[in-house]
N, C-alpha and C positions, 0 to 999 in steps of 0.2 A: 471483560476489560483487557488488553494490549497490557502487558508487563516488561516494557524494553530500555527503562531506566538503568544505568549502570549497578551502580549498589546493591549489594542483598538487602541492608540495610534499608534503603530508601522502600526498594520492592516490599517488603515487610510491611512497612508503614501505611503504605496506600494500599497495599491489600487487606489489612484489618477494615482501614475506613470504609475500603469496596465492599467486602462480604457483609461489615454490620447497616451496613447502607443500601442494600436491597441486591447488589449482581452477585449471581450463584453459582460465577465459573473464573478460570485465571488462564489468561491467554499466554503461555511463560516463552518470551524471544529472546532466545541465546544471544549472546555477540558474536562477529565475526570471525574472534580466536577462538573460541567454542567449537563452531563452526565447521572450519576449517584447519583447526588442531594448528595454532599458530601460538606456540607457548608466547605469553607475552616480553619474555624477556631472550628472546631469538630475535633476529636481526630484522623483519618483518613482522613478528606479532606485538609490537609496540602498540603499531597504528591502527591494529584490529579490535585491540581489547578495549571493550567500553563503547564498541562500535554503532551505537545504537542499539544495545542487546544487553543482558544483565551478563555479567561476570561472578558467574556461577559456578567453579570451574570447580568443584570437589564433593562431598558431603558435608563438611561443616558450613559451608557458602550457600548450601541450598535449607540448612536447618536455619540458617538467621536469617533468608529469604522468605521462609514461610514460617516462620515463627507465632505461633499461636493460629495456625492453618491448620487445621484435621482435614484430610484430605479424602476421608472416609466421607465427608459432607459436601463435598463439591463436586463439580467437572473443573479437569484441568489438562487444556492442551499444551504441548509441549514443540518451539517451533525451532528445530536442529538442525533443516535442511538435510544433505546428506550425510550427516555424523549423527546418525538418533540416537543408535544403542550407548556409544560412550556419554552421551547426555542425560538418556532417562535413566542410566543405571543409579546413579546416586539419589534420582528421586524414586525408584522403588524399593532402595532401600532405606528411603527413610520413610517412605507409604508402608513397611514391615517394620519398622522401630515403632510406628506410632499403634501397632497392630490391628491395620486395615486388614479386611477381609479384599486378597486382588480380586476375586471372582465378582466384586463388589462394587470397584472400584472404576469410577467413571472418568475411561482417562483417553487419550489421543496421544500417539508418539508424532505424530506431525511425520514420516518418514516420506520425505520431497526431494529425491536427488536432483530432480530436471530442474524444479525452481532454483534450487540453488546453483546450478550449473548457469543457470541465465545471469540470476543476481549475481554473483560473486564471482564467475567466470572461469570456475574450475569445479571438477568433478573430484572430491578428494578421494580418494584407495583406487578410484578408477570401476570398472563394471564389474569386477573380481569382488572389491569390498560393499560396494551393493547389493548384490546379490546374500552377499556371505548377512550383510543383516538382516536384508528382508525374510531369509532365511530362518533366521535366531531369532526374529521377533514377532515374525506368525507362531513360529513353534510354540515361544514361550506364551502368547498370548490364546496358543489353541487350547495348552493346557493348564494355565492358570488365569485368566482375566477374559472372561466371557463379555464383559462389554466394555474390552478395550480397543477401536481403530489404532489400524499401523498407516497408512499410507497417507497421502495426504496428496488431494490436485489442486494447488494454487494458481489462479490466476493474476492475481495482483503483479506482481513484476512486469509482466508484460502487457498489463491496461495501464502500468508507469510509463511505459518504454512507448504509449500510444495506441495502443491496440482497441480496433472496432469491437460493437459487441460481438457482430459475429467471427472475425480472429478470435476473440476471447474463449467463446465457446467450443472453436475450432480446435482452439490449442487443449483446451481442458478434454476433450475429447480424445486428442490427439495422444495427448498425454496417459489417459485414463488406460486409450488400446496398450499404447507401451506396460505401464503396469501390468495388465491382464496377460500379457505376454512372459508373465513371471509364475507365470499357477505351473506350466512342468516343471520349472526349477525347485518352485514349492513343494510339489507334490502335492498339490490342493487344489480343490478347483475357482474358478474363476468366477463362481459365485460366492465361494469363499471369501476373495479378495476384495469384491464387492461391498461384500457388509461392513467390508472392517477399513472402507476407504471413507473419507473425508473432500468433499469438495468445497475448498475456499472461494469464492467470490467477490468483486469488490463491485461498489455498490455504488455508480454513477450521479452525473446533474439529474437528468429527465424519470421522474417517478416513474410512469407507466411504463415507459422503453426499458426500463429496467425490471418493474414486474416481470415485462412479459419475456425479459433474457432469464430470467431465475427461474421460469417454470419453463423454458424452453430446454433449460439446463436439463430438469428432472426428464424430460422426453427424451434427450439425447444421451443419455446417461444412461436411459432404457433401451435405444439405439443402439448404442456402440455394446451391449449386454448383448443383444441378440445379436448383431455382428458377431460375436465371439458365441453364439450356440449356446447361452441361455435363455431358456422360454417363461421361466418363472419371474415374475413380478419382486423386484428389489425397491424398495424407497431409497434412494441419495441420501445421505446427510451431508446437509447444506450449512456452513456456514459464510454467513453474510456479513463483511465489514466493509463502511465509507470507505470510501475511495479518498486519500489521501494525495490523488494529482489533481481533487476539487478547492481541498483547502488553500488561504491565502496567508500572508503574512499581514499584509495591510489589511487596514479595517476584518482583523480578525474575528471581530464577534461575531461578526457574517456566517461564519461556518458554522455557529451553532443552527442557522436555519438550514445550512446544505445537512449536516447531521440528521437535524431530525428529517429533512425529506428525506435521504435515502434508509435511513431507521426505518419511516411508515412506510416505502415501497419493499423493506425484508418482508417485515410483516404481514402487508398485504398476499406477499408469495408464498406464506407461513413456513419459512425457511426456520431449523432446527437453532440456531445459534446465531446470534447478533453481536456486531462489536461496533460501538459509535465513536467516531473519532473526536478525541478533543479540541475545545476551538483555538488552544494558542502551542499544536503541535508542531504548527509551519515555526513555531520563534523558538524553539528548545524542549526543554522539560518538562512537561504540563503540572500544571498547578493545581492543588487540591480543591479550587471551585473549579476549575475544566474539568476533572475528571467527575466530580460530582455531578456537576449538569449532564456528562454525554450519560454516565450510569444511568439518571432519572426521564433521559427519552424515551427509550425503551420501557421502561415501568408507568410511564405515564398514556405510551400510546396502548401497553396492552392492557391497562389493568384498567385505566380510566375511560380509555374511546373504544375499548373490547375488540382492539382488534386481533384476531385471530381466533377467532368463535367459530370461523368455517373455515375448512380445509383448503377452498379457495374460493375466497371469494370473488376474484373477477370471471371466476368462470359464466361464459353466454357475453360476454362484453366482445362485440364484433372486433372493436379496435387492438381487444389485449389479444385476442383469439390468434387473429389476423395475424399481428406482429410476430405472438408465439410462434406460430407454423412458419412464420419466412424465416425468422432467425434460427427454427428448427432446419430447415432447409440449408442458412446459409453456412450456419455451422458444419453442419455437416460435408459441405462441398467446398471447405477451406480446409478438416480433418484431411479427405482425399485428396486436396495436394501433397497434405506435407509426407502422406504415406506414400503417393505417388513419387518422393523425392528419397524414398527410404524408409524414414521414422523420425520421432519427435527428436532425437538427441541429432542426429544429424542433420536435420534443417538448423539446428540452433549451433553446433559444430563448425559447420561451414559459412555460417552467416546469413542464410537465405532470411529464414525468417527473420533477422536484425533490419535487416534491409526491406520486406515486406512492412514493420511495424513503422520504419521511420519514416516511409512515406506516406501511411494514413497520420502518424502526426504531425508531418508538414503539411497537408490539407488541413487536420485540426488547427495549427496554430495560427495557419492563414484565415481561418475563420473567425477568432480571438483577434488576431492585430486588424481585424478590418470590421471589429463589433460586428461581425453578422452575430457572432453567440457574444451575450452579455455574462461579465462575470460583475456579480453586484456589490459593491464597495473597491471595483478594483477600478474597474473599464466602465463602468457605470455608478452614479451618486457616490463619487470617493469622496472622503472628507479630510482635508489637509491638517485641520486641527484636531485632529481626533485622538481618543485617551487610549495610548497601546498600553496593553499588561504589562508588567513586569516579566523580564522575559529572564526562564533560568536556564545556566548553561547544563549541555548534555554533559561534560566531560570538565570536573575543576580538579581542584587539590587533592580532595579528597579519594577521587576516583583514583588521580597519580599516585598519592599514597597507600590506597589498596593496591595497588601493582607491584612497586616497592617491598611494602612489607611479605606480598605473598611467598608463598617458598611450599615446594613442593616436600609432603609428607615422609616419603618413601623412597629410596631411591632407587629402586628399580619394579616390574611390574610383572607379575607370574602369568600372563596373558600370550596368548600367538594366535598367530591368523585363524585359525582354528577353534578359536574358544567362544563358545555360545555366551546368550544374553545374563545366565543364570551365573556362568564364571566372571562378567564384565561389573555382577550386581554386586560380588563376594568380594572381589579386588576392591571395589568402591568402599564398603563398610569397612575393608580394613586400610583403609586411607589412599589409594589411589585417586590420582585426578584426571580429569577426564582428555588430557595431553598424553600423561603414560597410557591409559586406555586404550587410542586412539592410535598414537603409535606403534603401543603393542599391537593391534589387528592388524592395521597393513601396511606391518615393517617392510619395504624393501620394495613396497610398490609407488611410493610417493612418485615417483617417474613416470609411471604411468597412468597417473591423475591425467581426463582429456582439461584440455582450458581453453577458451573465446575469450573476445571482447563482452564484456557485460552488457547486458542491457541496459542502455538511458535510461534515468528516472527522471520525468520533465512533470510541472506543475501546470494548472492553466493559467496561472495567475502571473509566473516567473517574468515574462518579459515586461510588464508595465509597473511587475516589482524593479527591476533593474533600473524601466527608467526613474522610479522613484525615487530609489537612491542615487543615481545621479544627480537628482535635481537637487538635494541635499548639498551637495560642492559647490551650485554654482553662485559667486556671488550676488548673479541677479535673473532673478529665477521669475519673472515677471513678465508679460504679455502685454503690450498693449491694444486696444479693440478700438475700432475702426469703424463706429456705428453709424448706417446711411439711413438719411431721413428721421422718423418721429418714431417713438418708443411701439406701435402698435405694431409697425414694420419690421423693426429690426429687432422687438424683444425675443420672439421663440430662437432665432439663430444666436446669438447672445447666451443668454440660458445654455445651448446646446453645446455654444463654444467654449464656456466656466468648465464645462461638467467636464467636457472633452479635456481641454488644457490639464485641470485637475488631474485624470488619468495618469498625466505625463510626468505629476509632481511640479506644474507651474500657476502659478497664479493670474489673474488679469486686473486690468487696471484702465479706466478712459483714458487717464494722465498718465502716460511714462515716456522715459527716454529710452524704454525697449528698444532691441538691433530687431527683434520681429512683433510684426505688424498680424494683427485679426481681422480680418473686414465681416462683416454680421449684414446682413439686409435680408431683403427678398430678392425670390427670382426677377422680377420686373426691376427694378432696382440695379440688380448685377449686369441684365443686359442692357442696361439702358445708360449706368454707370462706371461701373468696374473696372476696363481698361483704362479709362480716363484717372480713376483713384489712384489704380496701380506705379499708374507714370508719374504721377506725381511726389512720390517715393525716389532716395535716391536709392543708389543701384548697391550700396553697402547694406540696405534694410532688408530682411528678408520678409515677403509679404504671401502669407496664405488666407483662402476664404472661405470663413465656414460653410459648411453643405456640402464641401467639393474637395472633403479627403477621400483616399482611396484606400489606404493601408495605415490605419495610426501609427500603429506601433512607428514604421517608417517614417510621418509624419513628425511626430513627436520627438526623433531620435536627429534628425537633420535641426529641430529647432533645439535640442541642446546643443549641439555641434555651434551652431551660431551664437548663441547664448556666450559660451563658455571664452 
């Protein structure tokens, strides 16, 4: 389960109910001051803290965050971006307070400079302080935590920002080579880095297209291994979470069906680590029956419908085969642009690839406003009357007042750029937080942090969410329909035009004094009629015909415009 509630406090709570309720891992997402070492009470880390991400920011914040957590019994990732080592420091020392064995300890630092350089649009300490942790965090992990991954290849940001499957793979590829280009820095080899990397996935609409990108993954992941002159056979560790640009606001319960389909297409791929999105995470804070339900998909598809009994099971399925091997292809020949343009940081530096992603999501969204792709309770069977949850805010008083009260321990940090993961652990236990940390490592180089524009994070649902709230303001939010001939005729366009309007957040009506006009019939009917109907309308009424939209969204967005 995703842990990116503000609070320790709150994190505590739903992570008791998660572990005694069947999930056996904590997916722990810092906030953006965390992050980005943006103390929150400096002129910018106001806005960061609580940012979506727990505010975790010392040792005592991560012992009430996992309070009654032995951490000696679980997997726990940990997602820092590029600030891991001043993050995980206070949680391995408090995995040594509770007296874990680390050699034991199955843990993930999540260390993803590039994801966060997309998301958040800055490289913090710059390639100097990357280096210096990837550095300190293989060391410490060569010589005490034999099954802890350091690295981390996130794709999610940039399947937000729009990205195809095969971009997706491209980039994670793309990415991975970057990494592997750090074994002479390490003094390790590059099979080394391999076992102890982590490939995140997000986890689309379409089951099968999705299988067959998760095992495509595994192949090109084997790819780019031999590209770098390893011949030995490495497994990926995959983990797989929903795709949160599928989730809706409106008719939220919907997503519990998107959840469980991309839940049983991980499983089918029998990827190592699952995360199911909750259904009312588009409206705030998730509620302790969303988190319940997404926990018990995953337990229900494996334990109940057995899936994952074979290693893989669509293997021999011509169509998954197929798919696999093209998106093994196309991945790999989207990899070679961005290497042909330099390397991952600098396609993303310069903008290319920003500009690459937002033009496959202007073909997606034009697919969405024109229903060629159906979103189900949004653009298709929306229900106007429909019971939304309770929706709780990410960010209230409370959170304000942890901010407030905090105050940092110590007032200075025995730390310099120099100082390994094992020094970062010892400042922490003796009250360091992870701002002095952070700035102790790479005092002097905050200047030369690189920064871009971030990547969009676009939903599929977003724009017929908009117009739904618009339709909200207007005082007369009604439609009137314009029915030719006898109900046998004109009922499927009818039907088609409720569902549609609906979309838009309008309602219909035989009887209104609507400014727009529905006309509903058949084809014979329109040619035979229609110009004649239309004239007879005066030239203040705006009149459109069902069957004969081109672009909803568009459509939709002109008859507020007249509405209003």
């Amino acid at each position: 389960m995703r842990y990116d509630m503000a609070l320790p406090a709150n994190c505590a709570h739903h992570a008791q109910l998660d572990l005694t309720g069947g999930t056996n891992g904590l997916w722990l997402c810092v906030d953006a001051a965390a992050r980005l070492a943006l103390h929150p009470h400096s002129e910018d880390g106001s806005e960061a803290a609580g940012d979506q991400g727990l505010m975790t920011w010392d040792l005592p914040s991560w012992q009430e965050a996992l309070d009654g957590v032995n951490l000696n019994m679980i997997e726990c990732i940990l997602d820092a971006g590029a600030n891991a080592m001043p993050n995980a420091a206070p949680l391995i020392a408090l995995a040594r307070q509770q007296g874990c064995d680390l050699n034991e300890l199955r843990f993930d630092f999540g260390f993803d400079p590039l994801s966060c350089l997309a998301k958040d649009g800055v490289l913090i300490g710059g390639p100097d302080y990357v280096k210096h942790q990837a550095r300190s965090l293989f060391e410490f992990a060569q010589e005490n935590m034999a099954k802890a991954n350091v690295f981390c290849v996130s794709t999610e940001v940039h399947e937000m920002a729009g990205a195809s499957h095969a971009q997706q793979l491209g980039v994670m590829a793309a990415t991975l080579s970057h990494y592997f280009t750090f074994a002479d820095t390490l003094e390790i080899s590059v099979a080394d880095i391999a076992r102890r990397t982590t490939l995140r996935i997000a986890v689309g609409r379409d089951i099968f297209v999705e299988v067959a990108k998760l095992r495509a993954a595994k192949l090109l992941f084997a790819k780019v291994l031999a590209a770098h002159g390893v011949g030995e056979e490495i497994a990926p560790r995959i983990h797989a979470i929903s795709s949160r640009q599928t989730i809706s606001q409106c008719a939220p319960h919907t997503n519990m069906l998107r959840g469980t389909e991309q839940t049983f297409a991980a499983l089918l791929a029998n990827v190592d680590v699952v995360t199911t999105s909750c259904f009312d995470e588009a409206l705030g804070q998730s509620s302790e029956m969303a988190r319940r339900a997404a926990r018990n998909v995953a337990i229900i598809l494996q334990e109940e419908s057995n899936l994952m009994q074979q290693s893989d099971a669509t293997a021999g399925s011509y169509w998954v085969e197929e798919n696999t091997s093209r998106l093994v292809d196309e991945g790999f020949d989207f990899m070679q642009q961005i290497e042909s343009r330099g390397s991952m940081p600098g396609v993303l530096l310069e903008g290319w690839l920003r500009d690459q992603l937002s033009e496959t999501y202007t073909g997606q969204s034009q697919r969405f406003a024109t229903r060629a792709d159906a979103i189900t309770g949004v653009s298709e069977y929306p229900q106007l009357d429909e019971n939304m949850p309770e929706s709780l805010p990410v960010f209230g008083e409370d959170e304000q007042d942890f901010i407030l009260s905090y105050e940092d321990l110590i007032e200075s940090c025995e730390l310099n750029s120099q100082s390994n993961f094992e020094d970062c652990i010892a400042a922490s236990a003796a009250g360091a937080n992870v701002f002095q940390i952070s700035d102790a490592l790479h005092l002097g180089k905050a200047t030369q942090s690189p920064q871009m524009v971030p990547l969009d994070a676009h939903r599929h649902a977003e724009d017929f969410e908009q117009l739904r709230y618009q339709a909200a303001y207007l005082e007369n939010a009604t439609v009137r329909l314009h029915c030719l001939g006898d109900l046998a005729r004109h009922n499927t366009r009818k039907v088609f035009a409720a569902n549609f309007l609906a979309a838009g957040g309008l309602n219909v009506s035989d009887n209104s004094d609507s400014k727009v006009v529905c006309i509903c019939g058949d084809d014979k009917q329109y040619a035979a009629e229609l110009e004649e109907v239309i004239s007879s309308y005066a030239d203040d009424i705006h009149v459109v015909v069902a069957g004969q939209f081109e672009d909803s969204v568009a459509t939709l967005q002109q008859m507020h415009e007249v509405l209003a």
